[in-house]
N, C-alpha and C positions, 0 to 999 in steps of 0.2 A: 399620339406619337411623342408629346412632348413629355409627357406623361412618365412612359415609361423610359426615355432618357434622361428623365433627373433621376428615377428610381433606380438605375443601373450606376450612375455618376455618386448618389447617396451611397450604393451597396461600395463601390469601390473605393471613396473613402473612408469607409468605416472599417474596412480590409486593411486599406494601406497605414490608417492609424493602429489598428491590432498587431498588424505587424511590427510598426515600429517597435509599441508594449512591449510585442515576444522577445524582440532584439534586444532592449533593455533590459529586460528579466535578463537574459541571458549572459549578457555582458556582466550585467551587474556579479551573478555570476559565476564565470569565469575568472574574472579579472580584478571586482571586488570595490568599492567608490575611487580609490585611485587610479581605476583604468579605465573608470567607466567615462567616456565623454562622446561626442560628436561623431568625430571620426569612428571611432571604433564601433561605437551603435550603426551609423549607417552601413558602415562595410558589412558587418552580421546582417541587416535587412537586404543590402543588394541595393540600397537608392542613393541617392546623393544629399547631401547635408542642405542643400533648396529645397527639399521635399521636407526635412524633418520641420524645419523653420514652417514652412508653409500650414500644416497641421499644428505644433506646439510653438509655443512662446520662446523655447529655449529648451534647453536641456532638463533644468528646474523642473520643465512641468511638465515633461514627457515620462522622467523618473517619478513625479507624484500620481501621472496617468497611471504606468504601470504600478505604483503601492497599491491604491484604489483597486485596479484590474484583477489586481494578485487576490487581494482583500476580498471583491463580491466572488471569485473563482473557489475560494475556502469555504465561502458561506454554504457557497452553492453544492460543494461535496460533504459538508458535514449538513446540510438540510435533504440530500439524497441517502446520505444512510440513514437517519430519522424513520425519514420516507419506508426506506429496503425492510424494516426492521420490526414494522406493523403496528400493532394498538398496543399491546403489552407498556405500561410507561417505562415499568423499569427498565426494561429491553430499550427502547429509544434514548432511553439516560446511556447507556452503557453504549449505541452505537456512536451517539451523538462526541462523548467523550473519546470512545476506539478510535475513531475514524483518524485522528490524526497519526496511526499507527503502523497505517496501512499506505501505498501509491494508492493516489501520486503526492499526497502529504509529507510523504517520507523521499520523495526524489531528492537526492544532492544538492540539486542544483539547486532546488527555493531555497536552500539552506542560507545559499551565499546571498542571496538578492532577500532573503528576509532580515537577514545579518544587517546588510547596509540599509535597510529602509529604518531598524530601529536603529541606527547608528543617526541617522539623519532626524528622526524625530527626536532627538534632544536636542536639537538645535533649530530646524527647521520649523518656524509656526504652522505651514501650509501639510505637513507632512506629521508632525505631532495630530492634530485636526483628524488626519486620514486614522491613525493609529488609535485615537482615542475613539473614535466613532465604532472601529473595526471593534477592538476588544468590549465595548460597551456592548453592543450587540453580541457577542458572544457570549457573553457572561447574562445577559440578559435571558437570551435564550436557553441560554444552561439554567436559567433559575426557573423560567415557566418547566421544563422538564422536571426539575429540582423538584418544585412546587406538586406537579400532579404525581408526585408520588409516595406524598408526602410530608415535604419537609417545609417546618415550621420557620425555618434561619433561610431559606432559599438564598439569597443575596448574599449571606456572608462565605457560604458553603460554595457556591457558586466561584466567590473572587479565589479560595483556597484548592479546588479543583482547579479553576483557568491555571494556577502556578504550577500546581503537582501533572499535569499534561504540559505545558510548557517546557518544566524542567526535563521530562521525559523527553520531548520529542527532541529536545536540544541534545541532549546523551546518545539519542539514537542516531540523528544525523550526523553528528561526529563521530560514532562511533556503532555500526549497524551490528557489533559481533560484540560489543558493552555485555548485554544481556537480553537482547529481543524483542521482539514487536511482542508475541504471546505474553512474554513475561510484563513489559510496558501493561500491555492492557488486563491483567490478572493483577498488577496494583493496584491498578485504578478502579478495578471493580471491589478490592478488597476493601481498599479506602470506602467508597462508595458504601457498601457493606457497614461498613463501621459508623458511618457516619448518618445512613439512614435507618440502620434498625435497633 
């Protein structure tokens, strides 16, 4: 019995801390670093500002919870289209890079809470840390994909796609009628094209 009372007491903290996450993401935004605080996170979650303290040290590290959360949430959608996508390499190179093209990569909203987290990591050493980790593995894993299909440069090819998808997905969430998710990922393959055959 005692057993499964800490096991339920575990599941509901790691709920009420997710929640917090969502609420931050959300805040962040809506409302953008300057609106983002305490008060406004907890009213979005529905708990009181003792709960938020009780789980995070502060604000600081409840908004570096959520970079991180946001961070392995990305991996985890651009390692399921890999996945969707089969054995073919080139086909996993093209989903791997597409996927940012597509929901929920392209929802508004990350837009603003991705906005302020690279706003905060030029400044922020705990949050630089979170961003550098994140993009190293990306690129990383873009270069093993790189790699089995190929290409000799994987690493440098690798850093020049992360920007040429970046700048894309930047254009497209400011502006979803710019020119398209199709047309976004028919660059990126042409590039791709160009640069591996």
């Amino acid at each position: 019995m005692t057993a499964a009372r800490q096991a339920f007491t575990r599941e509901s903290a790691d709920a009420r801390r997710a929640d917090l996450i969502e609420a931050t993401a959300a805040v962040l935004a809506e409302h953008g670093l300057a609106g983002t605080n305490v008060r406004a996170i907890c009213a979005k979650a529905g708990v009181s500002p003792g709960l938020l303290r009780h789980y995070f040290d502060g604000i600081d590290d409840l908004v570096a919870a959520t970079y991180q959360a946001t961070s392995d949430r990305m991996d985890m959608i651009f390692a399921s289209a890999v996945d969707k996508a089969g054995a073919d390499p080139r086909a996993r190179l093209t989903a791997y890079l597409t996927a940012s093209f597509r929901a929920p990569v392209t929802d508004p909203e990350l837009l603003g809470a991705w906005t302020a987290f690279w706003a905060l990591a030029r400044s922020d050493a705990r949050m630089a840390a979170i961003h550098a980790e994140s993009y190293a593995g990306y690129r990383e894993r873009l270069g093993e994909l790189l790699a089995a299909c190929g290409s000799r440069d994987a690493g440098r090819l690798a850093i020049m796609l992360t920007a040429m998808v970046d700048g894309l997905w930047l254009e497209l969430s400011l502006d979803a009628a710019s020119f398209g998710a199709e047309a976004a990922a028919a660059m990126v393959e042409k590039a791709v094209a160009a640069l591996l055959d």
